[in-house]
Wavefront OBJ file of the C-alpha trace (Angstrom):
o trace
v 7.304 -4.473 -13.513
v 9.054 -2.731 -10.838
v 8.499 -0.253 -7.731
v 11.737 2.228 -7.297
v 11.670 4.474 -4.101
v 13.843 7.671 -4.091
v 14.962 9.131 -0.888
v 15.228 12.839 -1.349
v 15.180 13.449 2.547
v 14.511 12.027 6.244
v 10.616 12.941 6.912
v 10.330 15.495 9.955
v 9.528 14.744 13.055
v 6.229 15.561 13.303
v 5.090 13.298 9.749
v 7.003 10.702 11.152
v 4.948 10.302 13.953
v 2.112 10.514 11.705
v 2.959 8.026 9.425
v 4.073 5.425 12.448
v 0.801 6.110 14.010
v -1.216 5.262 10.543
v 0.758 2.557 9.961
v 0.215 0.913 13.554
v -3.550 1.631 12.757
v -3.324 0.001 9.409
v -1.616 -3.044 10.338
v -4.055 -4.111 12.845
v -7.162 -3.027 10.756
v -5.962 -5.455 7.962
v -7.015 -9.332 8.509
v -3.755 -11.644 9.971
v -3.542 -13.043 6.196
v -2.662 -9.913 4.820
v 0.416 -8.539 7.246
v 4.132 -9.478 6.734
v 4.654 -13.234 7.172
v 6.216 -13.419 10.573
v 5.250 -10.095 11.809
v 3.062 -10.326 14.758
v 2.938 -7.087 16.131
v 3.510 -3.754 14.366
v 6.960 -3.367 16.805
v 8.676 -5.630 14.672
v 7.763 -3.209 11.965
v 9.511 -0.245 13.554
v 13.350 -1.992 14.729
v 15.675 0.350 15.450
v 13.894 3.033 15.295
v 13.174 2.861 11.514
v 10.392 0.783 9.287
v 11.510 -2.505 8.080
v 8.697 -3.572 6.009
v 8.770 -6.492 3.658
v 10.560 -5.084 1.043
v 11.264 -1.120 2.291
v 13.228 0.241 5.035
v 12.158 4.205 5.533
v 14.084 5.541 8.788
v 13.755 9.200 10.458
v 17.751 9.608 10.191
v 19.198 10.540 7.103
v 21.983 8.242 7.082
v 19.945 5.336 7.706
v 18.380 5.388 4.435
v 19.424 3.864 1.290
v 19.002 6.935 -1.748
v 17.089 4.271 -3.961
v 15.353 1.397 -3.215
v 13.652 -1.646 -5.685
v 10.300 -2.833 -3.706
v 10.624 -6.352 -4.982
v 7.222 -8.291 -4.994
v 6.513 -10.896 -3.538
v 3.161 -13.005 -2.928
v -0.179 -11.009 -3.339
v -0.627 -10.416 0.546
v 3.095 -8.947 0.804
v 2.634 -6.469 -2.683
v -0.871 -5.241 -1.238
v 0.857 -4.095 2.106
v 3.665 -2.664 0.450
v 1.375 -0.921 -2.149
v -0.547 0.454 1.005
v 2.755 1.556 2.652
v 4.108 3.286 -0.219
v 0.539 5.333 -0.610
v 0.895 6.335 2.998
v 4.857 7.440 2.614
v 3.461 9.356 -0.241
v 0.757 11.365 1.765
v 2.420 11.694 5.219
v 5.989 12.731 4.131
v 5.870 14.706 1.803
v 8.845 15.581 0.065
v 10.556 12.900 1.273
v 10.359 10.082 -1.010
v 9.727 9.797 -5.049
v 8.123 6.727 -6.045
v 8.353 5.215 -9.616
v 6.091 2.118 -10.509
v 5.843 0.381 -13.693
v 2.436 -0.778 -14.049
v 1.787 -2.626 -17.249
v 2.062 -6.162 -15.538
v 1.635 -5.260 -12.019
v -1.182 -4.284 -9.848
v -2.221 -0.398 -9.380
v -3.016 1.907 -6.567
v -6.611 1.774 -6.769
v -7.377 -1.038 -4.345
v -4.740 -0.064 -1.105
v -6.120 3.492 -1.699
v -9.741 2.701 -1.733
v -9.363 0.618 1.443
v -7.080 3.140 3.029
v -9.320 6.232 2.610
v -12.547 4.023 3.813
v -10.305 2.244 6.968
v -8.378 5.328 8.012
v -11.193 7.661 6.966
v -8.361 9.512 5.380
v -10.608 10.896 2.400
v -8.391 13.153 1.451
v -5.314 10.152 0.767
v -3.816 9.891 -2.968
v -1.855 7.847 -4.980
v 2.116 8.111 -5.901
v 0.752 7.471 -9.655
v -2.270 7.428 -12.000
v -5.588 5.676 -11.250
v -8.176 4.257 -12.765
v -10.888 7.030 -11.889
v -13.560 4.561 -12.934
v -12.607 2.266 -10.314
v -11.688 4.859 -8.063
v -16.180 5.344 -7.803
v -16.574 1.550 -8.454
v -18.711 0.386 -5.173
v -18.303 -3.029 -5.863
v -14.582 -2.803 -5.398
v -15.688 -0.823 -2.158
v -17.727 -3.642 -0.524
v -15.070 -6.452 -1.206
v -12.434 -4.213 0.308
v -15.024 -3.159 3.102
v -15.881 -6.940 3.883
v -12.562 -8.237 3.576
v -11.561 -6.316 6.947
v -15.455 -6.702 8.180
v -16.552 -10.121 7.872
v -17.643 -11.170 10.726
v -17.210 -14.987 9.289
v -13.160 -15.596 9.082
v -14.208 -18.241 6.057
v -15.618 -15.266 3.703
v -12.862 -13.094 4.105
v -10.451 -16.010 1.645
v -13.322 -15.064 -1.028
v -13.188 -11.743 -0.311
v -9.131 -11.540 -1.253
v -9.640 -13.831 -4.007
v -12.087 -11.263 -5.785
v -9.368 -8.367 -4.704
v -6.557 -10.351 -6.626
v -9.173 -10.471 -9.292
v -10.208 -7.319 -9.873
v -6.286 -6.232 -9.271
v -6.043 -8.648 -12.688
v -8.712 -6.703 -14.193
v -7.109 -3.217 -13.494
v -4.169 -4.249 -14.745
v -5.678 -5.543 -18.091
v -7.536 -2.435 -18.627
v -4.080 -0.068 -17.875
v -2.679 -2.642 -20.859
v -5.729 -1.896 -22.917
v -5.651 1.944 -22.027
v -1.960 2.501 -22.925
v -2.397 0.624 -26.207
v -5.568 3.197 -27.554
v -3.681 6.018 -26.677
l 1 2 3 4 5 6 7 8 9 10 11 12 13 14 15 16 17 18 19 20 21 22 23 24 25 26 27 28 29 30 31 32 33 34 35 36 37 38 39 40 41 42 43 44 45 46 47 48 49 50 51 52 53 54 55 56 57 58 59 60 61 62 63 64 65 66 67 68 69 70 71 72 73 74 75 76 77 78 79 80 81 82 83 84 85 86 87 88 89 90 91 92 93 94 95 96 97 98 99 100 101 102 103 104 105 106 107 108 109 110 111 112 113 114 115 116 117 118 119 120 121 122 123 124 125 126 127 128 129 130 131 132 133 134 135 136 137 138 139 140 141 142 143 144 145 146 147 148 149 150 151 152 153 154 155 156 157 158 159 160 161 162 163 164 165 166 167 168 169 170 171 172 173 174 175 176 177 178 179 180 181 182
């Protein structure tokens, strides 16, 4: 039930820009409830130079990164972020990182991926690990995701993250299931 990062290298200039900008752009698509605790603005995010994220620190300079890093979870809002993070590391610096994630007891990719290629319109975005292509067409996971950034009524969007967590349960239930058949 754990996330590992490898560092193989620094990303290059230009995917580091990249993956600041989409970043920047995902932060303040996402509804206040579901950025860091305590992060206000996405410039806290980037100190120094580098991303300090709730529980990953990716930097441009070599010697600013740790070789291996555990992504500890934390509460829901925190591992969603981080699981959307980790999806964009993947895709924008390539190369650069190696991600390992256990998940028999954790939430998958499916959910920060869906939402990222919908809110980005990044189509083309894929996952560090193995999804659920079921879910991957499901458009009922699509609408939650969809209204949880676009409710125009701040009250829904509370229902809207409860049915995430949900169907995050389900996913992971169904992985369980999966692995035990084959």
């Amino acid at each position: 039930m754990s996330t590992t990062v490898y560092f193989d290298a620094p990303p290059p200039q230009d995917a580091w820009i990249d993956f600041t900008l989409a970043v920047t752009e995902m932060f303040w698509l996402l509804p206040a409830s579901a950025r860091p605790a305590g992060i206000d603005a996405t410039g806290q995010l980037f100190a120094g130079g580098a991303f300090v994220g709730p529980s990953i620190r990716l930097s441009s300079w070599p010697a600013d990164n740790l070789p291996v890093q555990k992504v500890v979870s934390g509460d829901d809002e925190s591992d969603f972020f981080n699981r959307l993070v980790l999806i964009l590391i993947h895709n924008l610096c390539p190369g650069c990182v190696r991600i390992e994630r256990s998940l028999s007891n954790q939430s998958g990719w499916e959910q920060p991926l869906i939402w990222l290629r919908h809110h980005l319109q990044r189509p083309a975005l894929s996952a560090p690990g193995d999804v659920d292509a079921a879910a991957m067409r499901d458009s009922s996971i699509c609408l939650h995701l969809e209204r949880y950034r676009d409710s125009l009524c701040n009250a829904e969007i509370p229902y809207h993250w409860r049915v995430i967590k949900w169907m995050d349960e389900v996913l992971s239930q169904r992985r369980k299931l999966t692995q035990r058949v084959a």
